[in-house]
N, C-alpha and C positions, 0 to 999 in steps of 0.2 A: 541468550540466544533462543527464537522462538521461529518455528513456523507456522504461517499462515496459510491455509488452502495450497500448500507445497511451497513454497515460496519462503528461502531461509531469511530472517533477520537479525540482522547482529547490533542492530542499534536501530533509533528513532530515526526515520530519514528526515533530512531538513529541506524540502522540498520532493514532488511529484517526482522529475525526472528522474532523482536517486535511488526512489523504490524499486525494489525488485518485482512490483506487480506491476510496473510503467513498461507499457512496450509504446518504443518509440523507430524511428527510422534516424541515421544516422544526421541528418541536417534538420530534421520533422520540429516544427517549435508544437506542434500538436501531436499528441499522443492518445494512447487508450489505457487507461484503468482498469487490469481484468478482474480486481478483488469487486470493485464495486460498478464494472461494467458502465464508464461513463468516458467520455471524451475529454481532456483537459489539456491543459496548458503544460509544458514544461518545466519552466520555470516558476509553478504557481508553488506558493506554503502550502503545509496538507492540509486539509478542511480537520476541523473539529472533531467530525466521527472518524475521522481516519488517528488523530491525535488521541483520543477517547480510548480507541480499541487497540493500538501500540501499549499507552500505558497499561491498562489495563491485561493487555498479552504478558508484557516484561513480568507482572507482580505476580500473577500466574506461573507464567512458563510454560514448557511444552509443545505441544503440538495442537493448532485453532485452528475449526473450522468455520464460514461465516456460510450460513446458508440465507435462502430465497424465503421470505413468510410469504407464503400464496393465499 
């Protein structure tokens, strides 16, 4: 179990809409992504960097934070 920017996770999500950084509207097939602040699909697989920074959280643990490189 790890958190990300607040957001608990208890496992790998297998899809957008199951993340807990997915905020969506009850019918919404579109939703927001607030980890990586982007617009997405619902029912899309998670992109790579989002697959990448899970594993990588799990083998870690703890508590992540994902910041902004300006």
């Amino acid at each position: 179990m790890i958190t990300i920017n607040g957001f608990l996770f208890r496992e790998i999500p297998a899809y957008c809409g199951v993340c807990p950084g997915f905020l969506a509207g009850n019918n919404d097939k579109v939703g927001f992504c607030v980890l990586f602040e982007k617009r997405k699909p619902r029912y899309n697989n998670i992109p790579k960097r989002c697959n990448a920074l899970f594993t990588k959280g799990f083998a870690i643990g703890g508590d992540l934070v994902i910041t902004k490189n300006i």
